[in-house]
C-alpha positions as CSV (number, residue, x, y, z in Angstrom):
1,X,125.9,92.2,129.8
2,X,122.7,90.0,130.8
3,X,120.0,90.5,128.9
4,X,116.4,88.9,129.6
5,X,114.1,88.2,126.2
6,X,110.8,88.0,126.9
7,X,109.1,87.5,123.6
8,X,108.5,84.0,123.6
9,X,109.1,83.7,119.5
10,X,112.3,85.2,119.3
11,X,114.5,83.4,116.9
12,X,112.2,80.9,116.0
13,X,111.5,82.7,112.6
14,X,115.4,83.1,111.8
15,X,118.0,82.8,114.5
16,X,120.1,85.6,112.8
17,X,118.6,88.0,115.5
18,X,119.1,85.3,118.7
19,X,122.7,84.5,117.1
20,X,123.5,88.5,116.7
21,X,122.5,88.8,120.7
22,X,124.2,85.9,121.9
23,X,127.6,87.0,120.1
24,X,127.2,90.7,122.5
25,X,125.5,89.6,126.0
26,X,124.3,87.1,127.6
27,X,121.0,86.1,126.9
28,X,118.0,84.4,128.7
29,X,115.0,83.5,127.2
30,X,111.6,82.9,128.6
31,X,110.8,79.6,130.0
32,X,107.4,80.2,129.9
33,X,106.3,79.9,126.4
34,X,103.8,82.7,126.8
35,X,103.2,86.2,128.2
36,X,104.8,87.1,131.2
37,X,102.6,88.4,134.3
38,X,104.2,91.6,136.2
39,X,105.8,89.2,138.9
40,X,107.5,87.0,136.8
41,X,108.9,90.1,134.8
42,X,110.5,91.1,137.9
43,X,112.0,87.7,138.8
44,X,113.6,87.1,135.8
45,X,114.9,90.2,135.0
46,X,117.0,90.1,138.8
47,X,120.6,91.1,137.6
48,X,119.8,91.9,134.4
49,X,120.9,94.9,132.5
50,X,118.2,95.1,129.6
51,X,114.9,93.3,128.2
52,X,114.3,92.7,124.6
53,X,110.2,92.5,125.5
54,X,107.0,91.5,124.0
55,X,103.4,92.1,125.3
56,X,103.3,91.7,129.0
57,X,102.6,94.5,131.5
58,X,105.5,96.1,132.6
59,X,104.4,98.2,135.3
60,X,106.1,101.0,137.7
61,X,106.0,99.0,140.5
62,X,108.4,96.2,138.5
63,X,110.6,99.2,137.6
64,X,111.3,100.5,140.8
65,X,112.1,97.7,141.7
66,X,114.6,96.6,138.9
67,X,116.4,99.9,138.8
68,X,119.3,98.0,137.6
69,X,118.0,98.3,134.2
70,X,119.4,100.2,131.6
71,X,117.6,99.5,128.5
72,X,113.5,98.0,127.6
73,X,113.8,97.8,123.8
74,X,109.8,96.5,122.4
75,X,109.9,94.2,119.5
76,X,107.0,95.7,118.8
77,X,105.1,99.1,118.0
78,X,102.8,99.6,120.7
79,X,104.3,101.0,123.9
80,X,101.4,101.0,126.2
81,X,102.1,98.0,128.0
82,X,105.3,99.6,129.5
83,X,105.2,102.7,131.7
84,X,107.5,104.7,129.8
85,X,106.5,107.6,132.3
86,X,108.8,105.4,135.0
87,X,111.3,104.6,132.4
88,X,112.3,108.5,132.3
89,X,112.2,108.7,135.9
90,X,114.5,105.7,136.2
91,X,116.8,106.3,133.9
92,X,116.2,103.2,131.6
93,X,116.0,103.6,127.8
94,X,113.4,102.8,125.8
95,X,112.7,101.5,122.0
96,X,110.4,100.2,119.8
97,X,110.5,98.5,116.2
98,X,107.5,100.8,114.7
99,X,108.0,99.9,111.1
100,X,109.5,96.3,110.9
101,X,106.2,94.6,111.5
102,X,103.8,96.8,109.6
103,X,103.5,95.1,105.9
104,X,103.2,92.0,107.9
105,X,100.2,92.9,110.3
106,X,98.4,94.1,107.2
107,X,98.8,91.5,105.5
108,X,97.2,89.3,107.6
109,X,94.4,92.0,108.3
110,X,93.0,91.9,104.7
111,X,93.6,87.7,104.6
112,X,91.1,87.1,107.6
113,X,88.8,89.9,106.4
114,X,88.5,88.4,103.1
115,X,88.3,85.2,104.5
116,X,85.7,86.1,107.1
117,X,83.0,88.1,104.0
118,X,83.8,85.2,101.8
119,X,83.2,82.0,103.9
120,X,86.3,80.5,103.2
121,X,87.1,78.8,106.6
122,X,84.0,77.5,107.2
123,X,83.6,76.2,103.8
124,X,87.3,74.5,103.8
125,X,86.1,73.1,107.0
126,X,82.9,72.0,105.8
127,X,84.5,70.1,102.9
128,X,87.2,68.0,105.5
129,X,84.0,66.9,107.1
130,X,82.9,65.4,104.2
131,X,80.1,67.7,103.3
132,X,79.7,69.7,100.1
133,X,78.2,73.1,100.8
134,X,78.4,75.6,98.9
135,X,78.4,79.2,101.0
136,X,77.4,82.8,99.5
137,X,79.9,85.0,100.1
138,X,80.1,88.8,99.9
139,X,82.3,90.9,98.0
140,X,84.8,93.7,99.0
141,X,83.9,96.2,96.1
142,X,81.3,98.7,97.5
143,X,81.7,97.2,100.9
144,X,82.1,100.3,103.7
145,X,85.4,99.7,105.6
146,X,86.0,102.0,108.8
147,X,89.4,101.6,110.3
148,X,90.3,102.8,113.4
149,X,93.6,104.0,114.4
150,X,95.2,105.6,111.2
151,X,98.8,104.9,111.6
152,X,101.7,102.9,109.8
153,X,99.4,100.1,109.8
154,X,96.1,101.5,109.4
155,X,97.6,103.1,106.3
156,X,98.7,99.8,104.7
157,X,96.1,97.9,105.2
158,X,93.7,101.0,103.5
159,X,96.4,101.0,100.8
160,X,95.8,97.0,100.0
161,X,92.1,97.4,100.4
162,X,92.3,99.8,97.9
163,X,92.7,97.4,95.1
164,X,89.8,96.1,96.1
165,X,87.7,99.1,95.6
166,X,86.0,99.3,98.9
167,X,84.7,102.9,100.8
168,X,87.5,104.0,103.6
169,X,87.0,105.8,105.7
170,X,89.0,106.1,109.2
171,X,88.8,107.5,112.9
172,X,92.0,108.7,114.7
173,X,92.7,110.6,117.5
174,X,93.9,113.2,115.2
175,X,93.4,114.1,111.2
176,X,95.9,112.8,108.3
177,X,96.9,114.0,105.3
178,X,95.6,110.9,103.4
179,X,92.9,110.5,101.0
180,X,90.0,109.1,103.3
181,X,87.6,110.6,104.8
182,X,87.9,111.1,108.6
183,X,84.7,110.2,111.1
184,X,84.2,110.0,114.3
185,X,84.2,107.0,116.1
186,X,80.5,106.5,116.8
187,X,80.2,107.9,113.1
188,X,82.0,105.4,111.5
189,X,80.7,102.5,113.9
190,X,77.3,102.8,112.5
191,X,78.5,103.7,108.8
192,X,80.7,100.7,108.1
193,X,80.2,97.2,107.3
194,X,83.5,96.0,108.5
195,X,85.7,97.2,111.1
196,X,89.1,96.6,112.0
197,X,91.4,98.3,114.9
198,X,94.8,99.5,114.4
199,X,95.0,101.7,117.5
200,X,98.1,101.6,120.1
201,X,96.3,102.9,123.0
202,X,93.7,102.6,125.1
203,X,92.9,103.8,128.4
204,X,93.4,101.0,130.8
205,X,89.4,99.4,132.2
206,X,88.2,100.6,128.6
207,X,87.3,99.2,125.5
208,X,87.5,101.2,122.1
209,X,85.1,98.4,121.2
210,X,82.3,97.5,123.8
211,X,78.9,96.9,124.5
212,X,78.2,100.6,123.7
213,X,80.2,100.8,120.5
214,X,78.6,97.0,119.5
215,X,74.9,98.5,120.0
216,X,75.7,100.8,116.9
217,X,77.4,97.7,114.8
218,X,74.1,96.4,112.9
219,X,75.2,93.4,110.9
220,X,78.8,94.4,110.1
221,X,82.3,92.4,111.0
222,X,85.0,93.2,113.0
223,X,88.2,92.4,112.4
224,X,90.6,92.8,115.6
225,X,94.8,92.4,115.0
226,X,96.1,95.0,117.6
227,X,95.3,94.5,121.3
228,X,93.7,92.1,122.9
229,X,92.1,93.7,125.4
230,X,91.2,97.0,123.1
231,X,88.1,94.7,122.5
232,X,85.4,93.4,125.3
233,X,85.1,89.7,124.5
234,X,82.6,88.8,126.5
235,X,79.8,91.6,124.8
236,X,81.4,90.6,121.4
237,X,80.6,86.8,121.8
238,X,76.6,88.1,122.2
239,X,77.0,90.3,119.7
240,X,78.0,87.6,117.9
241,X,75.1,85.2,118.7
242,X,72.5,87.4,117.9
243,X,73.4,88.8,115.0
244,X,74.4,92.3,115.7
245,X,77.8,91.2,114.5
246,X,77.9,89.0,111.6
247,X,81.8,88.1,111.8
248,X,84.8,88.4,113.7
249,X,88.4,87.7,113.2
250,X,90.6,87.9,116.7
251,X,93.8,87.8,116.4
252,X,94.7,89.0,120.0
253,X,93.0,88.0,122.7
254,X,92.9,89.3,126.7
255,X,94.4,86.2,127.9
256,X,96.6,84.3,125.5
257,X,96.7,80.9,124.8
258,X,92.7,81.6,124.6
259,X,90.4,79.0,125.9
260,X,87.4,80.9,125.8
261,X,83.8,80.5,124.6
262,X,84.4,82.6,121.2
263,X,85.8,79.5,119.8
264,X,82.9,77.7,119.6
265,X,81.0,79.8,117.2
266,X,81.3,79.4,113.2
267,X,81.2,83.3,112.2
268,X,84.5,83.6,114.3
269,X,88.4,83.0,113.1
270,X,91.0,82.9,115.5
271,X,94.5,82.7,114.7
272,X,97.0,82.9,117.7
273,X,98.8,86.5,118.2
274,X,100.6,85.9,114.8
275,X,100.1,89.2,112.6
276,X,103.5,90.4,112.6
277,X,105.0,86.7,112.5
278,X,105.7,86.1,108.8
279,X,108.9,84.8,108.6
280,X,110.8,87.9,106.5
281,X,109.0,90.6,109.4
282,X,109.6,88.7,112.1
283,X,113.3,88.7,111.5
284,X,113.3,92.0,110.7
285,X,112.0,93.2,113.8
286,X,113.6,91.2,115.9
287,X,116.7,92.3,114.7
288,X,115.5,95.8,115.0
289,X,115.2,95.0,118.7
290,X,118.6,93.6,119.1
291,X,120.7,96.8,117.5
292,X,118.3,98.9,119.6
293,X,119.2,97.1,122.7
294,X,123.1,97.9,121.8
295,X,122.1,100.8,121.6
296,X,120.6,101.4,124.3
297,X,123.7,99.7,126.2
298,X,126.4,100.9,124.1
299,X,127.7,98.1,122.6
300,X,128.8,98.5,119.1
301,X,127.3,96.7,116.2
């Protein structure tokens, strides 16, 4: 069996997961070093019989035509960048890894929030330059967190806040049984100092946070660790230089590597599509993606 990995990562964190694939199938691993785009999808995966994927689009059009494969398993939890629509018209299975990387996304969700309300960056950076300048931070208690998109990781990262004794409160497409309250999305936008996104959709030419949604932000943060594109950079970036946003923390970005203007403003951290790549998730997931693709193939463990 041939077996095309697109997420440019794998094995990197542990090989257990690249050794456990190589011992079943044949393997080939993106010589790219980055995201795919839809026509190099569809020229690698020529003769292959499954994709253990990341990020990149993964359209109808590429599926029909690579009907010859059998199996699309995500190492990852959101499935909008594949049609799965076209997958159960084609015939070709498809998984995901939904809890693997969840503890780890939070994780760093809460770091760059904290970092971004108490200066810490800019400070550390401040102090390599040779200066000594002392920032005011804020603190977390009392602060008014609205998180958007109430899943696994939504969840966890209210559960770690929690410690801190910040107001929750959330917006979902739907209610939970939790014990936060539930707003609406324009509700919540104008309620809450900070603002992170843990949705897994959203309707392709949209953003769940743009120049509308940033009119309502006065003064808050926003903390992004999902989807790049979920967010529109450009109205973010003025947001950011007038003050309608105090902070940002962008972990995912529309185009990745990013080379865009955002990085020249202090108020901003940027880390490189790395939430779910702490060494002990990463692996986990990974691996999660490799028994999925036997799966999927039916090649026993």
């Amino acid at each position: 069996m041939k077996v095309l990995v697109t997420t440019s990562s794998f094995g990197k964190a542990d090989r257990a997961p690249l050794d456990a694939l190589t011992k079943k199938c044949e393997a080939v691993l993106n010589p790219y070093g980055r995201k795919l785009t839809t026509e190099e999808f569809i020229e690698l995966t020529e003769g292959m019989d499954g994709v253990i994927a990341g990020v990149e689009p993964i359209t109808r059009e590429a599926l029909d035509i690579r009907r010859n494969l059998k199996v699309i398993s995500r190492c990852g939890v959101g499935m909008d960048s594949v049609d799965a629509d076209a997958c159960r018209e084609f015939g070709i299975k498809l998984y995901n890894t939904p809890e693997a990387p969840v503890a780890s996304v939070a994780e760093l969700t809460v770091t760059v929030m904290l970092d971004l309300i108490k200066n810490v960056s800019n400070m550390n950076a401040s102090i390599k330059a040779g200066k000594w300048n002392k920032m005011t931070g804020l603190m977390m208690e009392k602060k008014k967190v609205g998180i958007i998109g109430f899943g696994r990781i939504g969840q966890r990262v209210a559960s770690i806040l929690s410690a801190f004794a910040p107001e929750i409160a959330y917006t979902d497409i739907e209610k939970k049984d939790c014990p936060y309250p539930f707003m609406e999305k324009e509700e919540l936008l104008k309620w809450a100092d900070i603002v992170t996104i843990h949705s897994s959709f959203c309707e392709e030419g949209k953003f769940i946070i743009g120049q509308k949604e940033l009119e309502l932000m006065k003064g808050s943060y926003l903390v992004n660790t999902s989807r790049g594109r979920f967010i529109d950079e450009d109205a973010v970036y003025a947001a950011l230089s007038d003050g309608r946003l105090a902070g940002a923390a962008l972990d995912v970005f529309a185009k990745e590597p990013y080379e865009g203007k955002l990085a020249e403003l202090d108020n901003v951290i940027l880390t490189p599509h790395v939430a779910s790549s702490a060494k002990e998730g990463r692996a986990v997931m990974e691996m999660e993606a490799v028994l999925n693709l036997f799966k999927g193939l039916g090649i026993s463990e």
